[in-house]
Structure formats: C-alpha cells, structure tokens
KEKE-3310 file (N, C-alpha, C; in steps of 0.2 Angstrom, whole numbers, plus 5000, padded with zeros to 4 digits):
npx = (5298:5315:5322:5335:5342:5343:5346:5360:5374:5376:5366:5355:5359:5352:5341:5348:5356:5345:5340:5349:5347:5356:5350:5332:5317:5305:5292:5295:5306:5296:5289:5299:5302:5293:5290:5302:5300:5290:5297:5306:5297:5292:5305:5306:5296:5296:5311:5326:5327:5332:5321:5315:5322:5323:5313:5311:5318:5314:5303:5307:5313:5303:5297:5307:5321:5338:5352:5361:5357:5348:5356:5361:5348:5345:5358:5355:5340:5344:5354:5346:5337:5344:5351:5337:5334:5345:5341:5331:5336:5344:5329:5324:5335:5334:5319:5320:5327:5320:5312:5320:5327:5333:5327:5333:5337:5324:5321:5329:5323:5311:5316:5320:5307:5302:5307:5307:5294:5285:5279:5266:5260:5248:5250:5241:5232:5227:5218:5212:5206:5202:5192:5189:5178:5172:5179:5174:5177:5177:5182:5190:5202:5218:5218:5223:5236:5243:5258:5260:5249:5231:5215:5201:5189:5179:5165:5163:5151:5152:5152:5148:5146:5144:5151:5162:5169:5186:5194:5213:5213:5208:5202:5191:5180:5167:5162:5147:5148:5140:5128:5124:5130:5142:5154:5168:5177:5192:5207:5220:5232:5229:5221:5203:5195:5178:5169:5154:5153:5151:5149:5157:5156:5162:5172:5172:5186:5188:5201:5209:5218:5221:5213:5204:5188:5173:5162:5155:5152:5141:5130:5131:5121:5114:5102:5090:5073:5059:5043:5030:5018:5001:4994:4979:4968:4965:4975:4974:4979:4992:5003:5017:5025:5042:5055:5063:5078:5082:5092:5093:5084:5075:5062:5049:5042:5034:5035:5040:5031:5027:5023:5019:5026:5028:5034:5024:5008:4992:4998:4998:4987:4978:4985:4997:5007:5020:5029:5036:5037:5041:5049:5056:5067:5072:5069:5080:5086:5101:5113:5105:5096:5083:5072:5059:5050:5039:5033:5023:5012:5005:4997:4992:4988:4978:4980:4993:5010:5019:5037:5047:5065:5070:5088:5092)
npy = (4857:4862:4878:4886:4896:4896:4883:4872:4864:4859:4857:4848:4834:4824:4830:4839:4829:4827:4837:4843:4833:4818:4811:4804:4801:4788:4793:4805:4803:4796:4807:4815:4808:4808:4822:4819:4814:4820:4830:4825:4821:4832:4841:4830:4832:4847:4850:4855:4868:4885:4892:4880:4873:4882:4881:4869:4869:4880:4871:4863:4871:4875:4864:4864:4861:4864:4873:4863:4850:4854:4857:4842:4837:4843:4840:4825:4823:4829:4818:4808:4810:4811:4797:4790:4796:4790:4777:4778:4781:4770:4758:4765:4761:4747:4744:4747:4740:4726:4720:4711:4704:4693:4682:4682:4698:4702:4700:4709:4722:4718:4719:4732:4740:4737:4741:4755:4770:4769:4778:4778:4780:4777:4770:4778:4774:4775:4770:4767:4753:4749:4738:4731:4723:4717:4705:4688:4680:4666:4658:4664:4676:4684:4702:4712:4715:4720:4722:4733:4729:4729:4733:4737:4737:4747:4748:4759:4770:4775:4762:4751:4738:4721:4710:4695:4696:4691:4689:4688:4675:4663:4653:4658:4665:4673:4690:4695:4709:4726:4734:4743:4754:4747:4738:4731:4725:4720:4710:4711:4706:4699:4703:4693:4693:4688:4686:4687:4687:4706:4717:4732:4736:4739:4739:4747:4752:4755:4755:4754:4756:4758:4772:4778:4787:4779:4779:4791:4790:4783:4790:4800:4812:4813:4816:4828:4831:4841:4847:4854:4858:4863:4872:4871:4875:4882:4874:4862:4845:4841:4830:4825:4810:4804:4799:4782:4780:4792:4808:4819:4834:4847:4858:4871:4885:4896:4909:4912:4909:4903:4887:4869:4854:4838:4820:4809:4804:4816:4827:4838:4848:4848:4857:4845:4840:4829:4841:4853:4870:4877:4893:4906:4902:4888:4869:4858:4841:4830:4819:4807:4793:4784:4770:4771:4787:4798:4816:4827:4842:4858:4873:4889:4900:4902:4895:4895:4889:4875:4872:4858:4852:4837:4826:4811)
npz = (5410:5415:5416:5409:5411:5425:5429:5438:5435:5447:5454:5450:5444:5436:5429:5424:5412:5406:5401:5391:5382:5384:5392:5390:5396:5395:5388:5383:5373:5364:5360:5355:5342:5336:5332:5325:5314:5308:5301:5294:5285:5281:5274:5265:5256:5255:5255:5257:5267:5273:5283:5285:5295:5305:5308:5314:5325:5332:5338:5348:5355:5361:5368:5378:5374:5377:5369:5363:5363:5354:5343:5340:5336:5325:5314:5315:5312:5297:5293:5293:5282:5272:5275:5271:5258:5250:5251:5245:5231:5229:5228:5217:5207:5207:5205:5192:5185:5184:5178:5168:5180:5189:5201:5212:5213:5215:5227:5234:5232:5237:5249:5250:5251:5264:5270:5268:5264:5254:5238:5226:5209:5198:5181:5168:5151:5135:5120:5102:5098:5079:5070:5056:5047:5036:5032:5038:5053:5058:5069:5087:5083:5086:5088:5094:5104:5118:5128:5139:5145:5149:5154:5152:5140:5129:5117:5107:5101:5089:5080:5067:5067:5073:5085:5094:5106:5115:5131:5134:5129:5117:5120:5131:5140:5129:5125:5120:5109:5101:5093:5105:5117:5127:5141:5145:5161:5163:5169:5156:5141:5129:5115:5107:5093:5087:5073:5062:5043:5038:5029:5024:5037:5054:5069:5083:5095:5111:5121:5137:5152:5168:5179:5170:5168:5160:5162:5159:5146:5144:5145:5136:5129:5115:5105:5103:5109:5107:5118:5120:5129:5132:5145:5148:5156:5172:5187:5183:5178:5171:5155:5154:5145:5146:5134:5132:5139:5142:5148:5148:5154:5153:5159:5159:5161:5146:5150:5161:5171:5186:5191:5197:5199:5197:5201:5200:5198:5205:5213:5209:5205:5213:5225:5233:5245:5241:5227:5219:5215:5201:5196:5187:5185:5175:5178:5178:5174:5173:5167:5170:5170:5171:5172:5165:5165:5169:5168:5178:5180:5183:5183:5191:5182:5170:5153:5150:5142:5142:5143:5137:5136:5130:5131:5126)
capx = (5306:5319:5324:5340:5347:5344:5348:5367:5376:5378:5359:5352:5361:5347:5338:5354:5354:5337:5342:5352:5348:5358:5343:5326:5311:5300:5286:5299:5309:5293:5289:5305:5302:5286:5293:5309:5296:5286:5300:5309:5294:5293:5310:5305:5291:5297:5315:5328:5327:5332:5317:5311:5323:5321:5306:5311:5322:5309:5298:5312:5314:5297:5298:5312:5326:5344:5357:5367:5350:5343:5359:5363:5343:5346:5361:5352:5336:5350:5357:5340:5335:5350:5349:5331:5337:5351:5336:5325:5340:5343:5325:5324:5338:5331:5313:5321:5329:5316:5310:5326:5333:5331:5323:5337:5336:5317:5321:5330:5318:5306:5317:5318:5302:5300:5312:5306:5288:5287:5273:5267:5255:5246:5251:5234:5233:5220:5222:5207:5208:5198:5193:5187:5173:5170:5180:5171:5183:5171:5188:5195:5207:5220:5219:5225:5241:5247:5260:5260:5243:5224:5210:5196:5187:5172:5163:5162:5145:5152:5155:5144:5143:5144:5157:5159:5178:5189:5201:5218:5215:5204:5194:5190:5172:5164:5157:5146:5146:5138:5123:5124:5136:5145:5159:5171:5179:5195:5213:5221:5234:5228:5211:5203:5188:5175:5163:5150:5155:5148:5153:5157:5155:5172:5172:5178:5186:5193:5206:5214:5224:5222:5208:5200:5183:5174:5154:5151:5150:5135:5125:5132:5116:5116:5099:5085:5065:5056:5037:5026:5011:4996:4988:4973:4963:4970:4976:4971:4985:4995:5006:5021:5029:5048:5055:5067:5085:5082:5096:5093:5080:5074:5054:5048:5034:5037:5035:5042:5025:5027:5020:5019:5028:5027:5035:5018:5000:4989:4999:4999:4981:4975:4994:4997:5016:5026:5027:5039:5037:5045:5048:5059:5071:5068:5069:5084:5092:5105:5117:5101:5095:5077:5068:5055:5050:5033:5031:5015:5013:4999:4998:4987:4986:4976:4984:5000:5014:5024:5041:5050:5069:5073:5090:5091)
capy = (4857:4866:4884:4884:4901:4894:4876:4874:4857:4855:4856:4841:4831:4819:4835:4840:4825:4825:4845:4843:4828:4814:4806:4806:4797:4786:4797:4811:4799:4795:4814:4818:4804:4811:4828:4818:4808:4827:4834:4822:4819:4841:4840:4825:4835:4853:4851:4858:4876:4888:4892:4875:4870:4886:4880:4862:4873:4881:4866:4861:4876:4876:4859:4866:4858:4866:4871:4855:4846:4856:4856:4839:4835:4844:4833:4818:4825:4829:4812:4802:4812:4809:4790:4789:4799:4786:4770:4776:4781:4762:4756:4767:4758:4741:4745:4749:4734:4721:4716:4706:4704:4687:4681:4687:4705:4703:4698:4713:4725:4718:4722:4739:4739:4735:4745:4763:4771:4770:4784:4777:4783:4771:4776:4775:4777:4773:4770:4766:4747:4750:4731:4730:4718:4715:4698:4682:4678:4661:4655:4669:4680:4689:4707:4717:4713:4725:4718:4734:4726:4735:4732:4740:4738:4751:4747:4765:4770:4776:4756:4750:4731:4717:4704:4693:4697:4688:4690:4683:4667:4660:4649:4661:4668:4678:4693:4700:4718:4728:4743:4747:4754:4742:4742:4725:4728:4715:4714:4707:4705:4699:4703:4690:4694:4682:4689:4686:4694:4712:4722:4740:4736:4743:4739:4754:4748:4761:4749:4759:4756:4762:4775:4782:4784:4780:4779:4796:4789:4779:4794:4806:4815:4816:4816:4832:4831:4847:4846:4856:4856:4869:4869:4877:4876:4882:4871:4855:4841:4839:4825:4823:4804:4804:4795:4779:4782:4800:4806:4824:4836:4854:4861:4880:4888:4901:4916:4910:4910:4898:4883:4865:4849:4832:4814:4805:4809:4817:4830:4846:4849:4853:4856:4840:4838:4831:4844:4855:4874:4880:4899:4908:4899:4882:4865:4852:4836:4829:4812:4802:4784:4782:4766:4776:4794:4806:4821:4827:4849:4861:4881:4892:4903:4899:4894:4893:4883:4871:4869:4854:4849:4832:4824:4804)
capz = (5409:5418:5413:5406:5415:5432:5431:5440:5436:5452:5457:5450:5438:5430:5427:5418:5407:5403:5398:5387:5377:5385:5394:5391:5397:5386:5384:5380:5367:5358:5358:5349:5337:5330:5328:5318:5310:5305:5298:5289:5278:5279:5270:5258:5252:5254:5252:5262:5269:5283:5285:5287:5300:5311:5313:5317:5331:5335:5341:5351:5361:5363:5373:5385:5373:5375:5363:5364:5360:5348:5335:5339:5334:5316:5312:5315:5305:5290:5293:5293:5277:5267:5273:5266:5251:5248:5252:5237:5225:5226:5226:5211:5201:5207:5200:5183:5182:5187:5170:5168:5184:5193:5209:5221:5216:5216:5236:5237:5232:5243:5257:5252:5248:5268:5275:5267:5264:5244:5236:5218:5204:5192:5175:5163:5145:5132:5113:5098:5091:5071:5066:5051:5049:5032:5032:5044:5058:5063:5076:5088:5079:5089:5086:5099:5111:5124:5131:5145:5150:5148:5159:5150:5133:5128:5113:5105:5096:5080:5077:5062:5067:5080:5087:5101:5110:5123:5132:5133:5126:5110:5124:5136:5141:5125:5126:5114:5108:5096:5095:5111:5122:5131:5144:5149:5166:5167:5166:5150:5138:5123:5113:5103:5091:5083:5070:5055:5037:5039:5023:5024:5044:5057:5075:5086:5104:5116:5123:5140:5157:5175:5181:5166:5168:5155:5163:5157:5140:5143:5149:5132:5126:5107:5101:5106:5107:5111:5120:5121:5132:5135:5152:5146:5164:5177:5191:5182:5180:5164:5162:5147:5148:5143:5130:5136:5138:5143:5149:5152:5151:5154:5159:5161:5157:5141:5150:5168:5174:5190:5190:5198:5194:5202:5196:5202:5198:5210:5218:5207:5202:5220:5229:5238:5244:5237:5224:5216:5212:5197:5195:5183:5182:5173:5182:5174:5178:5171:5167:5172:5168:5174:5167:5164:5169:5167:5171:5179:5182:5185:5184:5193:5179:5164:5146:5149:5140:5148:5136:5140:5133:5133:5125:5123)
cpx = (5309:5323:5331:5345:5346:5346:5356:5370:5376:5370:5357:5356:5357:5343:5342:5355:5350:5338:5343:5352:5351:5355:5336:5321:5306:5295:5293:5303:5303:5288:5294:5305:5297:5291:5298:5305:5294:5291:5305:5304:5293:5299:5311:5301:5292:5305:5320:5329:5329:5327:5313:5317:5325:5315:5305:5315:5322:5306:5300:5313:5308:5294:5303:5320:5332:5347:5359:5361:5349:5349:5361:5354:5343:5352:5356:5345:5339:5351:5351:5338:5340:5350:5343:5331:5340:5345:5333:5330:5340:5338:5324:5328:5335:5324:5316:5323:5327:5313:5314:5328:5329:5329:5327:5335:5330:5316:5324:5327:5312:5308:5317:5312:5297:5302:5308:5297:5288:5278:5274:5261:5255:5246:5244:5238:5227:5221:5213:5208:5201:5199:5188:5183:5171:5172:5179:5178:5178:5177:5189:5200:5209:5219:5221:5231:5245:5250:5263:5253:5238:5220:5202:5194:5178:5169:5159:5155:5145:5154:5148:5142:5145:5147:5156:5171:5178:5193:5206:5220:5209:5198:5194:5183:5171:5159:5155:5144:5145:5130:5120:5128:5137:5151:5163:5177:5185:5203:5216:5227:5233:5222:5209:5195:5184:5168:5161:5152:5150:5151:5152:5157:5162:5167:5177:5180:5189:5193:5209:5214:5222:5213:5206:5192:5178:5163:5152:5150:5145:5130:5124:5124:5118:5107:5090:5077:5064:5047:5034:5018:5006:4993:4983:4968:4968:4970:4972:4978:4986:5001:5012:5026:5036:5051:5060:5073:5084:5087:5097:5087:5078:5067:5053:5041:5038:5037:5036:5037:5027:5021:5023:5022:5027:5031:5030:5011:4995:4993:5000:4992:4980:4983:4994:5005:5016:5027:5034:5037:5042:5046:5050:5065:5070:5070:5073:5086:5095:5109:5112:5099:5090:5074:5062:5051:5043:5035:5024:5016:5004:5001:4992:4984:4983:4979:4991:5005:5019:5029:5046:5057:5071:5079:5089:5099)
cpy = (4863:4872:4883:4891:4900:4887:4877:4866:4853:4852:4850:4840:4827:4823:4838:4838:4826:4833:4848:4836:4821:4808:4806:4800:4796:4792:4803:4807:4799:4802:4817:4812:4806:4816:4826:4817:4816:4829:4831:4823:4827:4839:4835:4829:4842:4855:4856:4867:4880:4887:4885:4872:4875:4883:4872:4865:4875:4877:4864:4864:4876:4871:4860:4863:4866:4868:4868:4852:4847:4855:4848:4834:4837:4840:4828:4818:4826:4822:4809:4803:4810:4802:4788:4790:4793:4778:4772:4778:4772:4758:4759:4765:4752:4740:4744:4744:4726:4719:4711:4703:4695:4687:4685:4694:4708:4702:4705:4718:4723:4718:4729:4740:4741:4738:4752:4766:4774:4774:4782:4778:4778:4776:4773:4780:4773:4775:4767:4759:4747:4742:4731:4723:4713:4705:4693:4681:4672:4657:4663:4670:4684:4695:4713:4713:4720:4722:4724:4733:4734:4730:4735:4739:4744:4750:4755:4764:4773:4769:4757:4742:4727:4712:4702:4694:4693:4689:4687:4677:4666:4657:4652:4663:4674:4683:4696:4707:4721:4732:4746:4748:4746:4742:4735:4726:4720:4716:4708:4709:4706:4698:4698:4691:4690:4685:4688:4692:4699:4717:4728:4740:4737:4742:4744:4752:4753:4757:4755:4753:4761:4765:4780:4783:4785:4778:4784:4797:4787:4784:4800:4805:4817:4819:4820:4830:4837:4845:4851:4857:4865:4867:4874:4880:4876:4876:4863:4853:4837:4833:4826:4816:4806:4799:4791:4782:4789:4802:4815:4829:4843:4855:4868:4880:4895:4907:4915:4912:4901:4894:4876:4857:4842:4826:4807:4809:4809:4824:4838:4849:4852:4852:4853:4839:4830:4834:4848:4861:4877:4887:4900:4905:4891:4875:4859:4846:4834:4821:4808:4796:4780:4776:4770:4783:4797:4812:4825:4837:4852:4869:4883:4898:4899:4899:4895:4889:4883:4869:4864:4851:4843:4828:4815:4803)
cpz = (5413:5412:5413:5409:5421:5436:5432:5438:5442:5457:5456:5440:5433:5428:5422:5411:5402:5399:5391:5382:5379:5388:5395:5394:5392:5385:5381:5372:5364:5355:5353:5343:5333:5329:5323:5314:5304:5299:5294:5282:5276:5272:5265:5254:5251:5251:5258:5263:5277:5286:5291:5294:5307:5314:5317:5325:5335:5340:5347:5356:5364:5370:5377:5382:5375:5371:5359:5358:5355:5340:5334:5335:5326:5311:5311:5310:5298:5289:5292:5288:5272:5267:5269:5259:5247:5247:5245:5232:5223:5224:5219:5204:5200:5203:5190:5181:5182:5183:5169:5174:5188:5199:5217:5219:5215:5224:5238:5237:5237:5249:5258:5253:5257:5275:5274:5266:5255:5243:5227:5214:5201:5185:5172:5156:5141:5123:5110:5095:5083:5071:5060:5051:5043:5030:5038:5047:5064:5069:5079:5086:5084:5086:5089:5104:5110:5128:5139:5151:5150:5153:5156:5141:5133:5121:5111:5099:5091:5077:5075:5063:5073:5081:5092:5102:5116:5123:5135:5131:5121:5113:5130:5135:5133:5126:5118:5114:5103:5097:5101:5116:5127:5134:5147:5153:5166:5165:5162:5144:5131:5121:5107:5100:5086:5079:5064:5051:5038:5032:5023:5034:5047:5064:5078:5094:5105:5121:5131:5148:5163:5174:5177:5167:5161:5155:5160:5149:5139:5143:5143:5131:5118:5102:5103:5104:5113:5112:5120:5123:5136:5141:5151:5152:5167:5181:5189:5180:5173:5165:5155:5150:5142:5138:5132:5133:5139:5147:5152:5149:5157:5153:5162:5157:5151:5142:5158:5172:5181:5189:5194:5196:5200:5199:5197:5201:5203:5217:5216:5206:5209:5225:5232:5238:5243:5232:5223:5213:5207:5196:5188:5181:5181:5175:5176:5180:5170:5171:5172:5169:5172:5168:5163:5167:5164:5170:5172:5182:5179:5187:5187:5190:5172:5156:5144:5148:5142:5143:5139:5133:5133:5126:5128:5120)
residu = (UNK:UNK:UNK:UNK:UNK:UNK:UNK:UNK:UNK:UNK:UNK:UNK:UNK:UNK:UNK:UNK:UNK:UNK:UNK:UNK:UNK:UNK:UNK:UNK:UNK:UNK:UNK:UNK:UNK:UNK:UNK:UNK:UNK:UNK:UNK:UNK:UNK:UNK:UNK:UNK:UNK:UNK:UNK:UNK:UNK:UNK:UNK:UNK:UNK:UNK:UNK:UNK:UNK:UNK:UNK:UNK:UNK:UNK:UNK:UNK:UNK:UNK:UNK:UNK:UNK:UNK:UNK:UNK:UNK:UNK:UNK:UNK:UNK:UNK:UNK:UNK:UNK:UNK:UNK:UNK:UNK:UNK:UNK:UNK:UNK:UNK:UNK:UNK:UNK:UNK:UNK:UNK:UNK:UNK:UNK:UNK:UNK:UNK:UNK:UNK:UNK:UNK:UNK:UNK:UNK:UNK:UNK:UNK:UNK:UNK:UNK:UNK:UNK:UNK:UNK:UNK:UNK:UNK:UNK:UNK:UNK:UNK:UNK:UNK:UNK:UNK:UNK:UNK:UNK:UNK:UNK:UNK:UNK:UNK:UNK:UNK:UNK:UNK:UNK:UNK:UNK:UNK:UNK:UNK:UNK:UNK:UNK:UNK:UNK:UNK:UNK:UNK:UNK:UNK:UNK:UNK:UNK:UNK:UNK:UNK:UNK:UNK:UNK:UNK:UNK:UNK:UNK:UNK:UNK:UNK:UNK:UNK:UNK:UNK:UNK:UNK:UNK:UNK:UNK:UNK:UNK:UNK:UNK:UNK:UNK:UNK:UNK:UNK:UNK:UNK:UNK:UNK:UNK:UNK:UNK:UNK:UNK:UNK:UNK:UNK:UNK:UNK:UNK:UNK:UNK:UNK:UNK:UNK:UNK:UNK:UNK:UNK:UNK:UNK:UNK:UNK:UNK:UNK:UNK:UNK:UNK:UNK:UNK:UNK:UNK:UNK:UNK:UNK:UNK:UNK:UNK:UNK:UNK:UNK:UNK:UNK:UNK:UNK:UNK:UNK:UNK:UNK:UNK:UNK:UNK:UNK:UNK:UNK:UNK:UNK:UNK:UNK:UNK:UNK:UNK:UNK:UNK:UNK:UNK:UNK:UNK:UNK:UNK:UNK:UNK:UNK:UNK:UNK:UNK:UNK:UNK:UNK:UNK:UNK:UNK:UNK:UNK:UNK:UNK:UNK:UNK:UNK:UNK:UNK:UNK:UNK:UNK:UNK:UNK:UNK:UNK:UNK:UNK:UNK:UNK:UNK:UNK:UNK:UNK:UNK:UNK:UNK:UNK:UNK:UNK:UNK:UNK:UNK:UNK:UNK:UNK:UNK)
# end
C-alpha cells in the first residue's frame, strides 16, 4: 500500500482511489469483507465497545487504509450490525407466533430464516410418570400425553412390576419393560401402557426431552462384594472370577505389598507380558460391562492377601 504522507493527488490517481476506499481490487474487496464479516459477529457477541472498534481501526491501518476509509468502514460495520439486529428482532416475533400463524407467515420465516445465520439450543426437560399397576389394563390405556413432545422413556429400578408401552398410538410396536433397566429411544407424543393385574405393584418411567443422558444409569453400582484371596506361595497364579453385571471394582494387596495382575491365565506366575504391576496404590476400573471377567494375580512374596472390591 502507498504511504499516506507521500502520495500527491496528482502522482497517480488509481493509487489514489484505491487509497482511500473508492476503488478496490477483488482480492482487496473480499479482504475487507472477512474483516466486516469478523467484526460484525465480534459485536453480535461482545457488544458494542470503543475498545472494540479501535481495534477494527486498527486492522485497517494496518492494511495501508486511510482516514476517509477507515471511518467510512465503521459506519458501515454499525449499519450492517444494526441491520442484522433489526433481521432477528423480527425472526424473533415470527418464531413466537408460529403455533397459530398460517402457511404465509410460515414462508416468511423461512425467508428469514435464509437470509440471517440463526444460533439455537434444544431445550430438554424430564419429568417421572407413577403408574399404578394394581388394576389390569389388557387394551392400551393412554397414560402419558406431552403435547411439548419427549423422546425418551427409562424404565426406573425402583419400579416393582412389568408392562408392555407404545408409543403414540394403541397399535403401535410394544415394548416390554419391567426388572431390568431398560431405555426406549424415539420421539413421541402419547404413551400407551398395557399390563397384567399386579397388586401393590407402581411402574416408574423417567419420561424426558432433548440431550439428557441417561446411560450412566445402566452402569449405577448399588450392591458390594468383598474378596479375599491368600497367595500363600510365592509367584504361583491366583485367580478370583467376578460376578455378572460387575460394574466396578478395586484389588490391592493389604499391606501394599506389590504384586502381579493379569485378565488371562498364564502370565502372572512366572512374569509373562501382558501383565500388570500393582504397587501401593490399588488397581480400579470403573462404569464397566464385561460379559464376564476373572481376575488372575501373583506375588513374589509369600502369604500375602489380595483384597478385591467389587460393586454390581
């Protein structure tokens, strides 16, 4: 760019132009359109500030702009923000009234919709349906409508009996749930539930909306077993198997005597990798779901016990 205390009008005029803003060249044009583009969205998100348009000013200079340029650039960044301003006021009323509003000002909304760069959050929410079991329900029986729409059923493990649920409609796919977690992924209106007399028996659903997650329910641990294994011989190959559904569990030696661990037999006895040394500090895992799992370990001292946590 040409220095701005030695350019003369009379020197070169298209250098002039270009100078001060009145003509640029395409790479130069779609240069200044990112930087409008940067600081528009700065000012949607930060708000307006001196600071912040010093530093749009800045940028400016720093590319060889003018004076001229640089205030007639802040206008038009003001002005393009205030328009976008005024674009989502209006999307914003149209949204609100598009429960009632007929087909045209659903065409209109999808112009703005087309026109501006719209930023939306999915609302979640999540509630308990109690069903009471004691009386037979041999047709489906509505007993759940949400008419802001759910996506999600969890069959809660404090429920005491079993049914079969659809959704949206009476003739729809049945699932059945009942003493076992259980999780139906879909999205739905109305909940229909069909069940054998059960007396004294309550179904408990956590009914919810959006991105709850609700995996780390199948994984809870509620219910402890403690182990205890003596290696009486040194470096010979101890084995303790886990009991299904294991879900987490903790192994040490009782006096953080190091010691060998393996999840196959055959590699702790005489140290064969793959292997696992355990020290002082005791060896866990966590939110797991193995069909079935051993544990196989080996100390190099004699008669030391091996104490193993495990919940279910």
């Amino acid at each position: 760019m040409v220095d701005q205390n030695k350019i003369k009008p009379t020197d070169n005029v298209e250098e002039l132009l270009r100078f001060i803003g009145y003509k640029r060249t395409e790479a130069e044009k779609i240069r200044d359109e990112e930087v409008l583009k940067e600081f528009t969205l700065r000012l949607k998100k930060e708000g307006y500030s001196l600071p912040l348009m010093n530093q749009f000013a800045g940028r400016l200079r720093e590319a060889g702009y003018g004076p001229n340029y640089i205030a007639g650039a802040i206008a038009v960044l003001l002005g393009r923000r205030a328009e976008e301003a005024e674009k989502e006021y209006t999307l914003e009323r149209l949204i609100k009234l598009t429960e009632k509003m007929p087909k045209n000002v659903g065409r209109s909304v999808a112009k703005e919709l087309s026109e501006i760069s719209l930023y939306t959050t999915s609302r979640t929410w999540a509630s308990v349906l109690t069903v009471p079991l004691h009386k037979a329900r041999p047709s489906p029986e509505e007993s759940g409508y949400y008419p802001q729409g759910a996506d999600c059923v969890v069959y809660l493990p404090d429920s005491t009996g079993q049914a079969t649920i659809r959704l949206d409609a009476s003739t729809a796919h049945g699932y059945d749930i009942g003493t076992v977690y259980r999780k139906v992924r879909h999205p739905f209106n109305s909940l229909y539930i069909e069940n054998t007399a059960q007396d004294g028996c309550y179904l408990y659903l956590l009914i919810s909306k959006g991105g709850i997650d609700m995996e780390a329910m199948e994984h809870k641990a509620t219910n402890p077993v403690i182990y205890n294994v003596t290696m009486a011989v040194a470096n010979r190959e101890y084995s303790q198997a886990l009991p299904a559904n294991t879900k987490r569990y903790t192994i040490q030696t009782r006096d953080q005597t190091a010691f060998r661990l393996a999840f196959a037999t055959g590699f702790v006895a005489t140290p064969t990798e793959p292997y696992l040394t355990v020290t002082t500090q005791p060896h866990e895992e966590e939110n797991i779901k193995p069909s079935q799992l051993t544990l196989y370990f080996a100390c190099g001292v004699i008669g030391k016990v091996t104490e193993i946590v495990v919940w279910t």
